[in-house]
TIBAVEX-943541 format. One record per residue (C-alpha): x, y, z. Coordinates in nm, 2 decimals, decimal comma. Example, Ala and Ser with C-alpha at 12.3 -4.5 7.8 and 13.67 -1.06 7.14 Angstrom:
+--------+--------+--------+
:      x :      y :      z :
+--------+--------+--------+
:   1,23 :  -0,45 :   0,78 :
:   1,37 :  -0,11 :   0,71 :
+--------+--------+--------+
***
This chain:
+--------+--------+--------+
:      x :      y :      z :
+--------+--------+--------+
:   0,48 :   0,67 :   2,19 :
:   0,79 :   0,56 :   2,01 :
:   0,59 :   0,28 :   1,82 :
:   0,35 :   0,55 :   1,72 :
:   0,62 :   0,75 :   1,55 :
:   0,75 :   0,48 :   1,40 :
:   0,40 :   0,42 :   1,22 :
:   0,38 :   0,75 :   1,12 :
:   0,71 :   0,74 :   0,97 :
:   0,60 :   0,42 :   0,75 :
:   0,27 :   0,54 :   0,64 :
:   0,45 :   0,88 :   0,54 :
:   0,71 :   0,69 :   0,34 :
:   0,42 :   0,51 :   0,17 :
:   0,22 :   0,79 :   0,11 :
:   0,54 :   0,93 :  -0,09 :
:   0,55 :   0,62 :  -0,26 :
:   0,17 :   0,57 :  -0,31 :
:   0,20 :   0,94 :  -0,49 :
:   0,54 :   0,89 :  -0,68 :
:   0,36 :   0,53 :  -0,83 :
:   0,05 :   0,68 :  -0,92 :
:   0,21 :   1,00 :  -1,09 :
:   0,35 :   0,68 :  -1,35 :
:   0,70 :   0,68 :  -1,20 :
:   0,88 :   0,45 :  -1,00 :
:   0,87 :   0,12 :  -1,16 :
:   1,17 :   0,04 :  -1,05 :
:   1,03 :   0,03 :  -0,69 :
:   0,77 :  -0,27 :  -0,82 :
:   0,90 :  -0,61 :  -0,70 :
:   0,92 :  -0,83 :  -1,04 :
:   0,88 :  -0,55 :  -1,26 :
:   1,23 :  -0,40 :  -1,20 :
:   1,41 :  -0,74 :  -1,24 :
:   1,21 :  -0,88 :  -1,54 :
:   1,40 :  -0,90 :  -1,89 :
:   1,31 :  -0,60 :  -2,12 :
:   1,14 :  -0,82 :  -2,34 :
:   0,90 :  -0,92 :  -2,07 :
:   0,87 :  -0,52 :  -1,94 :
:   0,78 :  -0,48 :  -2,32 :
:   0,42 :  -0,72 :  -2,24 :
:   0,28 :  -0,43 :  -1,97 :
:   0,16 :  -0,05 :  -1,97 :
:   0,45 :   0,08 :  -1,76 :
:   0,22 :   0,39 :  -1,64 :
:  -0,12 :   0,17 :  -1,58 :
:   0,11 :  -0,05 :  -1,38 :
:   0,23 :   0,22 :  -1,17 :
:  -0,11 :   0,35 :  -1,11 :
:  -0,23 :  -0,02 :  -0,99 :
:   0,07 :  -0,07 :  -0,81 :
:   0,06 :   0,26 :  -0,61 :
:  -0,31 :   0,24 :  -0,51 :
:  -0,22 :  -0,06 :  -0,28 :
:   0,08 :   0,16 :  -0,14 :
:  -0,21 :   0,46 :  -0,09 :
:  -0,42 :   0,23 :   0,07 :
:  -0,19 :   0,08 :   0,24 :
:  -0,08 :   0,45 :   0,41 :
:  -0,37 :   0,52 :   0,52 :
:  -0,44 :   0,19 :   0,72 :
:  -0,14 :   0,31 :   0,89 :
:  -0,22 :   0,67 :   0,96 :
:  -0,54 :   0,50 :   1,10 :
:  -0,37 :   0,22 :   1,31 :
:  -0,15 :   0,53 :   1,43 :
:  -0,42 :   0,73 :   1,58 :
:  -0,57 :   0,41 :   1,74 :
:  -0,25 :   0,33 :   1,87 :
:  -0,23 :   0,71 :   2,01 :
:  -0,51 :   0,64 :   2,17 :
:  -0,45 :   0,30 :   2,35 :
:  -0,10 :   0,49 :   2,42 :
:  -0,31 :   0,78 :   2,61 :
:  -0,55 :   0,59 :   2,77 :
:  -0,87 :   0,69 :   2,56 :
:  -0,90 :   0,36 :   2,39 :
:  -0,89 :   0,00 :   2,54 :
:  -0,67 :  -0,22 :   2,37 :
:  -0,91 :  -0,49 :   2,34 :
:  -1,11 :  -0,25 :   2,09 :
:  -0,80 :  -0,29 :   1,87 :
:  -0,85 :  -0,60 :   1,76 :
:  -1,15 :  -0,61 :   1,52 :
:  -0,98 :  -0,32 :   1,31 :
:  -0,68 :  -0,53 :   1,33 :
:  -0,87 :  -0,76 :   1,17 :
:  -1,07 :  -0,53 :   0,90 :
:  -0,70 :  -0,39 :   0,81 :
:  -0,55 :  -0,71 :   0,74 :
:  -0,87 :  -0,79 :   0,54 :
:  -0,88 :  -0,46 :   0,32 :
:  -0,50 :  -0,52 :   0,29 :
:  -0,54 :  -0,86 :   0,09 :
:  -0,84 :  -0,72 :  -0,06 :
:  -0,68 :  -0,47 :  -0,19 :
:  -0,39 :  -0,68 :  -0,33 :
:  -0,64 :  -0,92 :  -0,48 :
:  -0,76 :  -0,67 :  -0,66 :
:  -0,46 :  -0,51 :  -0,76 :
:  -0,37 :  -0,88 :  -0,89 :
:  -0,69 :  -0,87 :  -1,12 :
:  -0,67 :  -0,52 :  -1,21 :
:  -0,28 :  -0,55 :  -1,33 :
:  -0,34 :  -0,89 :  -1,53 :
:  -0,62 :  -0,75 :  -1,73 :
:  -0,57 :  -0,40 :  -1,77 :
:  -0,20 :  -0,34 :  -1,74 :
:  -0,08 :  -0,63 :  -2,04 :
:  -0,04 :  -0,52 :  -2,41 :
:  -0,25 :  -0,71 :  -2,58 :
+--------+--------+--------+
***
């Protein structure tokens, strides 16, 4: 049950996240972004790269919150953990799907042209 918990916790913290990004704040939470010069923060819409960057984080949550309740219910007995493993799989997949996209979505949209 402790795992579970822990889950939880995570997917709460990125739903905070997901919300704080996508509001337009937060840059400083985005990995490249927060260390790049300020002539190269100049080159990108600061709010449109928020809003790209916390979509991921959203999705992201609620692939948790999902792999939370499946693990509940391998936990309690109501699932088998074999089952698990395909959306394992379809999470993992929707995860760098959604990055991919993100990745296309920030390099055309989010860059001052």
């Amino acid at each position: 049950m402790g795992a579970v918990i822990a889950v939880v916790v995570f997917a709460t913290l990125f739903l905070v996240i997901g919300i704080f990004l996508l509001c337009g704040k937060g840059s400083w939470l985005i990995a490249g972004y927060n260390t790049a010069s300020e002539e190269e923060k100049a080159k990108y819409d600061k709010k449109k790269l928020c809003k790209g960057t916390g979509g991921v984080t959203l999705t992201v949550s609620v692939l948790l919150y999902i792999m939370a309740f499946l693990g509940y219910r391998v936990e309690s007995g109501l699932m088998d953990e074999q089952k698990m493993l395909p959306f394992a799989i379809v999470f993992v997949a929707v995860i760098f799907l959604a990055i991919i996209l993100d990745f296309i979505y920030i390099n055309k949209n989010c860059k001052i042209k």
